[in-house]
N, C-alpha and C positions, 0 to 999 in steps of 0.2 A: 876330769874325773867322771862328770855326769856325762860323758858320750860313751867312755870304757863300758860303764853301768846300763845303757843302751845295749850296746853291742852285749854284752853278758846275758841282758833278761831276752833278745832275741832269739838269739841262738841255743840259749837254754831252754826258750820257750817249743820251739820247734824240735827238738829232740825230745821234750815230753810228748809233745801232740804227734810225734811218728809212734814212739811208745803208747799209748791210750790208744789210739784211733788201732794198733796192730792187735791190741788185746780182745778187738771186738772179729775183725777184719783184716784177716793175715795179708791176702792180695794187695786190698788198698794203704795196710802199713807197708807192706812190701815197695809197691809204686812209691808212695811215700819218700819211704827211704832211698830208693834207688834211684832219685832225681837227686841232680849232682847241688842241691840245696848248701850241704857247706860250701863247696866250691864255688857257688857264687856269693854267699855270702861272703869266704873269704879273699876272693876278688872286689867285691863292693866296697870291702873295711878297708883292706889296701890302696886302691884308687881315694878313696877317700881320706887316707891316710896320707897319699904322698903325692896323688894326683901326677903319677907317673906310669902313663899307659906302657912303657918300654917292662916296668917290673911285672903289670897286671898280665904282658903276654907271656912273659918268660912263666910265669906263674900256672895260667894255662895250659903252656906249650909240655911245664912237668908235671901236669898233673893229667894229662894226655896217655905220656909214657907209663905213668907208674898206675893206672886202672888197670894195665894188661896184668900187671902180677898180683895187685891187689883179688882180683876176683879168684884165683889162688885159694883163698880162705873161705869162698862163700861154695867153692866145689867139697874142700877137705872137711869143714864144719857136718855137713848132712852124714857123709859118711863118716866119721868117727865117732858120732852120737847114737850111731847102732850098736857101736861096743864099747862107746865110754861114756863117765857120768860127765856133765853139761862143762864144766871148768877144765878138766884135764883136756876134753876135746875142743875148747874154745885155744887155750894154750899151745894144746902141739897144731893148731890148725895157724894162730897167729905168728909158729916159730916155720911153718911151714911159705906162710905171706913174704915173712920176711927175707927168707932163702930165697925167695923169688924176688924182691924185689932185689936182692945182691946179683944174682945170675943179669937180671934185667940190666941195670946200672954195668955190667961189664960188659955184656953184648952191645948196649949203646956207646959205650966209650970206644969200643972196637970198631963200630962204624961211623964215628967221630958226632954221634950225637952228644951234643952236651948236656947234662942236666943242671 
């Protein structure tokens, strides 16, 4: 239980300090954020977890594939906050990510990538 509570105060912790740090300093919340911080994290907790490098690469190797559709949402988010309020444009922008990542996941299964 006290390693769960670890892991919870870390990762919660650095999602505050991207949030704080962005509200002074948009670039260096920006940097911040855009360092793949959960993804190692959630490779750290995993290895540590099961101590099975074969899961930690597969883990990698999908989270490789699925940044090309994720940033999807960081193109549609700008633009739809010129003509919508911040929620409505957060939401068709995450239903927009997620269309991508479906298109994504078939073009790889088509080329026999597996996720």
């Amino acid at each position: 239980m006290r390693y769960y509570l670890i892991k919870l105060v870390i990762s919660a912790a650095l999602i505050v300090l991207i949030s704080e740090v962005s509200k002074r300093f948009a670039l260096l919340g920006g940097l911040l954020a855009s360092l793949p911080v959960v993804s190692y994290l959630a490779m750290i907790w995993l290895y540590l977890d099961t101590r099975d490098t074969h899961k930690v690469s597969d883990l990698s190797w999908s989270i490789f594939w699925l940044v090309l559709p994720s940033l999807s949402m960081f193109v549609a988010l700008p633009l739809l906050l010129k003509r919508l309020p911040f929620f409505p444009s957060l939401g068709i922008a995450t239903a927009i990510m997620f269309m991508c990542y479906s298109l994504m996941a078939v073009v790889l299964r088509r080329f026999g990538v597996a996720l």
